[in-house]
Each structure stands twice: as structure tokens, then as C-alpha cells.
N, C-alpha and C positions, 0 to 999 in steps of 0.2 A: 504493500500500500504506500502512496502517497500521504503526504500530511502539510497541513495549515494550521498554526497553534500561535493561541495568546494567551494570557495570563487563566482566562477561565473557560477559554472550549476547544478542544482540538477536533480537526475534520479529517476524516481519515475518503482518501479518494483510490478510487481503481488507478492502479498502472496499466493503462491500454495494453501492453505488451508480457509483463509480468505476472498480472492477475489474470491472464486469456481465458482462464478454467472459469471464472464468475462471469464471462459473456457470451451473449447470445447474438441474434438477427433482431432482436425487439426494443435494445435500447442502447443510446449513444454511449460508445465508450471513452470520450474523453469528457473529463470533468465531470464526472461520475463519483458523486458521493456517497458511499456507500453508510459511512456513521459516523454522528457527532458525540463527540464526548463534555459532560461538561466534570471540572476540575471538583469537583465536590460527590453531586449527585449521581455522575456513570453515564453510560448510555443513554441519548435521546430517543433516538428512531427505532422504528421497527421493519416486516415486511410482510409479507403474504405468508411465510413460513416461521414467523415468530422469532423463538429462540434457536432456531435450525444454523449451524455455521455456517453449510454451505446449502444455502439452496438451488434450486432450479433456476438457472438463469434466466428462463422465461420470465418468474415469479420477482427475481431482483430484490431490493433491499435499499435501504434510505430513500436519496431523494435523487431516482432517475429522471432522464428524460428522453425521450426520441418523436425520430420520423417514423408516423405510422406507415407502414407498406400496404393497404389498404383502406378505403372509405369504411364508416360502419356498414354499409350497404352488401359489403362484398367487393366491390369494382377495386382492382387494384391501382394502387399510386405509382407512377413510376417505372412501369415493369415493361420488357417487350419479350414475349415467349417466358421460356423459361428464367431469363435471365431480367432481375430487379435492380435498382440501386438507391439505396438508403444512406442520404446524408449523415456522416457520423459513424457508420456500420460499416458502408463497405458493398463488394458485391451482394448480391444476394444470389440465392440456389434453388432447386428441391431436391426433395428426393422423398425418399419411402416415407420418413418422417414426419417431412413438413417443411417449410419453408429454414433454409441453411445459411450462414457463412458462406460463400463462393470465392472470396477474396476481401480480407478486414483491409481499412482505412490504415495508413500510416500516419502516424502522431509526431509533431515538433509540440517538447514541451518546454515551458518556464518558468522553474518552480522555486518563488519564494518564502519567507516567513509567513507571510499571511494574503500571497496572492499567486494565481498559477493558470497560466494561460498555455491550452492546448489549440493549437492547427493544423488543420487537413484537409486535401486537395483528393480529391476522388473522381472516376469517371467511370460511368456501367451503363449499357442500354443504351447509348448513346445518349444519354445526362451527364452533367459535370458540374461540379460546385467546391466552393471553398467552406469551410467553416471555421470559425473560430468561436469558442468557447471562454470565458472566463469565471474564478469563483474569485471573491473575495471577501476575506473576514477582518470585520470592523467592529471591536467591542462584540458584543454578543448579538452582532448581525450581520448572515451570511449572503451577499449579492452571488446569482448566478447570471451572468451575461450571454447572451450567442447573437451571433452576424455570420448569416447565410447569403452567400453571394451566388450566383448565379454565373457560372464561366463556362456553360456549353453555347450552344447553338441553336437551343430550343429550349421553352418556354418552361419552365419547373412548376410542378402543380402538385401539392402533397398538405400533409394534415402534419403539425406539430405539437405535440401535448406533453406537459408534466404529469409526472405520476411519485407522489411524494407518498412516502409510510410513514404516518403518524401513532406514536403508543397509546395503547389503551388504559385505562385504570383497572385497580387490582382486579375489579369483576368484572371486566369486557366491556365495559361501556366507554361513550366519548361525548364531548359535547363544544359542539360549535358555535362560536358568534359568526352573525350572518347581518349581512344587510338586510333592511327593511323588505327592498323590493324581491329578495329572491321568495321561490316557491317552486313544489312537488307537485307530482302527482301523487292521485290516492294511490294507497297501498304497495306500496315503494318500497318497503321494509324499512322508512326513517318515519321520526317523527318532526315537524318541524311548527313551534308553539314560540312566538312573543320574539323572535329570531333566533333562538337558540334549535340548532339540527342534535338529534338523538338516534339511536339506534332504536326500532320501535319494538325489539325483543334482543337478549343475550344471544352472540353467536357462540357454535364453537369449534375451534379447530379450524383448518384449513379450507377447506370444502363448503358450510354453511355461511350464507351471506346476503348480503342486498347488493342490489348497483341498480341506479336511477338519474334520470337526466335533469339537472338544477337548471330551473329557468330564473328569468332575471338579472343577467349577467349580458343582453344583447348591445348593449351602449354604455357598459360601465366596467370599469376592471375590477379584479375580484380582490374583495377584502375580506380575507377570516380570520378570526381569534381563536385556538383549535386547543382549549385545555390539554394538561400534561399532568400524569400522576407525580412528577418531581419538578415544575415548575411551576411557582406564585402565577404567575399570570399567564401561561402558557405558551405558544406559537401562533404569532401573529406572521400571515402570509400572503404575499401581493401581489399582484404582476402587474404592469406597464402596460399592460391592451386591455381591450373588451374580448372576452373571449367566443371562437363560435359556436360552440358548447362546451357545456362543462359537466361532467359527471359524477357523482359520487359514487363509492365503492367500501364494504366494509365486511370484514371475515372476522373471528375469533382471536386475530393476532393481531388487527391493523386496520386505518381510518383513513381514505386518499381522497383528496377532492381535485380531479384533474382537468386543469384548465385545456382547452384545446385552441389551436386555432391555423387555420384555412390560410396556408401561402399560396400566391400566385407569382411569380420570379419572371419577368424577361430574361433577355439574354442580357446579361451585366450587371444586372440589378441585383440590391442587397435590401435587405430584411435584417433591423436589430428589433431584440428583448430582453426584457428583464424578469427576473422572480427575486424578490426579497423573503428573507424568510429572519424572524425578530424571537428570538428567545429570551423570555422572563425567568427573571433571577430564579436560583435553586433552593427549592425548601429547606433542605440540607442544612441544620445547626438554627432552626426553628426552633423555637416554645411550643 
């Protein structure tokens, strides 16, 4: 692993190259944070597989992100035949399996105390694009940056989304502040009462869960406050756009609200973003 450290949180990040066993075809391996530590309290995040070391790279851990390789619909992103190409991944493949690795991205990286900037230059399918990636940790607030450029010869059209693990409390539950305007559908598996989002029964395990589409997000970027069983005030988490959908998602280990959103690239053209993510002091040495 990689690491970014100050006085009270260290981030512990994939090595594109070193960590190759934690990635998959599903989410960008540079600036890939896998877990935050804070100096007192332990581990912040979680994943789809809880306590598991190594999980299914499918299923990943802290706070990924990527280029989906298809619409929800089914219709693929980016793909001509057999052969895909995922900003940040690399080629893409099949085989028996499922969708593969065909050829990973090569990384330049620039890794300091509390900042670390990844670059890659990729071409599949006849697509081509640059990326760069940045994380930087300020006090007990971790900025994730990216600027996707556009360096083929044809038009880039794909779906970009976070997907952060947030921890649960001792009994599986979580609870989120939300803006006023957001809203459910019925019977979603959340509960969502006065802005605060609930799990509207305990999950357990891996396997049992909700996942439903948070509206009210169409002209505003998203602002949540995501309680923490060892943080005062929680994770407060932001992004820089209005998102084109936003989903939520919740299993027996873990709580994701993944902001999505819809690029369209000319040829040359570049696309920046932000996600902030604010962590409240640690319970730790409380009355």
C-alpha cells in the first residue's frame, strides 16, 4: 500500500502495480483508497465484505471509484466487439467468467506526505484518454480530484460514479443527513423521515440488502452527513456537480451513496471533479 499521513488520519491507497491481487475490471486503480485510519479511534471504512482482508475485487473496499463499462440499461459504454476500454482500468476482455483485464493502465505516480497524484494514458477500441487522479489530505479532510481528457479521435460517452463504504454501528444500522429536497420510492428497503435516511430493517451478512434510486439530486450536488460509530459528528461528503443519478446501497457490512454522472468528451476535451469527504473528531478519550 500506499500512504498519506498527518498528525490524526492516515490513508492507506492501492499500489496500481503492487496491490494487482485487490483489482479488478470494475474500479479505477489509481488513487484508490482502500482505508482511512484515524490516530486514536482505528479504522474508518468498510466494504461489501466487512471484516474480510481480502475481498472480491469486484466487491472492493473504502472509497472506490470508476468508469462504468455499461449503462444500467445493459447497453455497453465504450466497447467495440469483444474488446472495451475503461478509463483508469485498462483494456477490457471476456471470457467464461465475465467481463476481464485484457491489458491494465500504466500509472506515473507522485507520492507525497499528504498528496499523490496518479497518471495514465490509455487506448482500447479505438478510444483514448488521459486521466489524472489526485487525493489530498488537509487536516481531517480528504479531497479526491480527476480530469479526464479526451485524446482519441472520437467522441467518449460513459457513466462515472463513486462508490464509497461507509461503517455501520454496533447493530447494523446507519443514518444519514440529507437535504430537504431529496426522496424515495416506497418500499426501497430505506427509511427516509425529517431528512434523516435509515435502513428500514437490520441486514445481515453479505448477500441481504436494499439498493434504490435517491431522487432530488437533479440540479444540486450532493451533500450528506453519514454518522460513524467512532466519530462525534460523522462523514460529511460532497461533490462538485449535480449528479445524474444517485443510488443508494446497503448490506450487513456497509452504507454507499453513489453519486453518478453522465460524460460526454469530444475529441480534446476535458472533464474535472471533485468529492470531498470531512471527518468529525474521534470519540476516543470521551466521558
Amino acid at each position: 500500500m500506499l500512504h498519506l499521513a498527518n498528525e490524526t488520519l492516515r490513508v492507506d491507497i492501492i499500489d496500481p502495480t503492487a496491490d494487482r491481487d485487490r483489482l479488478g475490471p470494475r474500479f479505477c486503480a489509481g488513487a484508490y483508497v482502500w482505508q482511512i485510519h484515524d490516530a486514536t479511534a482505528g479504522p474508518l471504512l468498510s466494504g461489501p465484505e466487512g471484516p474480510e482482508p481480502n475481498p472480491d475485487p469486484f466487491n472492493g473496499h473504502g472509497l472506490p471509484e470508476a468508469c462504468r463499462d455499461r449503462a444500467r440499461s445493459g447497453d455497453p459504454w465504450l466497447w467495440r466487439g469483444d474488446e472495451g476500454f475503461a478509463p483508469g482500468v485498462g483494456t477490457l476482455g471476456r471470457n467464461t467468467d465475465g467481463v476481464i483485464i485484457a491489458d491494465p493502465c500504466t500509472w506515473h505516480l507522485d507520492i507525497g506526505p499528504t498528496r499523490a497524484e496518479f497518471r495514465t494514458q490509455h487506448a482500447a477500441a479505438g478510444y483514448a484518454a488521459e486521466l489524472l487522479r489526485t487525493l489530498e489530505l488537509e487536516g481531517r479532510t480528504l479531497r479526491s480530484q480527476s480530469r479526464l481528457t479526451n485524446t482519441g479521435k472520437i467522441p467518449l460517452e460513459l457513466e462515472w460514479f463513486a462508490h464509497p463504504f461507509f461503517a455501520l454501528d454496533k447493530v447494523g444500522g446507519i443514518a444519514v443527513e440529507l437535504p430537504p429536497q431529496a426522496s424515495l420510492p416506497a418500499d426501497s428497503g430505506f427509511e427516509l423521515a425529517r431528512g434523516i435516511l435509515r435502513g428500514a430493517r437490520r441486514y445481515i451478512g453479505k448477500d441481504d440488502g436494499a439498493f434504490a434510486l435517491l431522487a432530488g439530486f437533479e440540479n444540486s450536488a450532493v451533500d450528506a452527513r453519514i454518522a460513524h460509530p467512532t466519530l462525534r459528528d460523522g462523514i460529511r461528503f460532497t461533490t462538485d456537480f449535480a449528479p445524474s443519478e444517485c443510488p443508494i446501497w446497503m448490506n450487513g457490512f456497509t452504507f454507499s451513496i453513489e453519486p453518478y454522472q453522465r460524460l460526454s468528451l469530444a475529441p480534446g476535451e476535458s472533464r474535472d471533479w471533485q468529492l470531498t469527504y470531512q471527518f468529525g473528531a474521534s470519540r476516543a478519550g470521551q466521558a
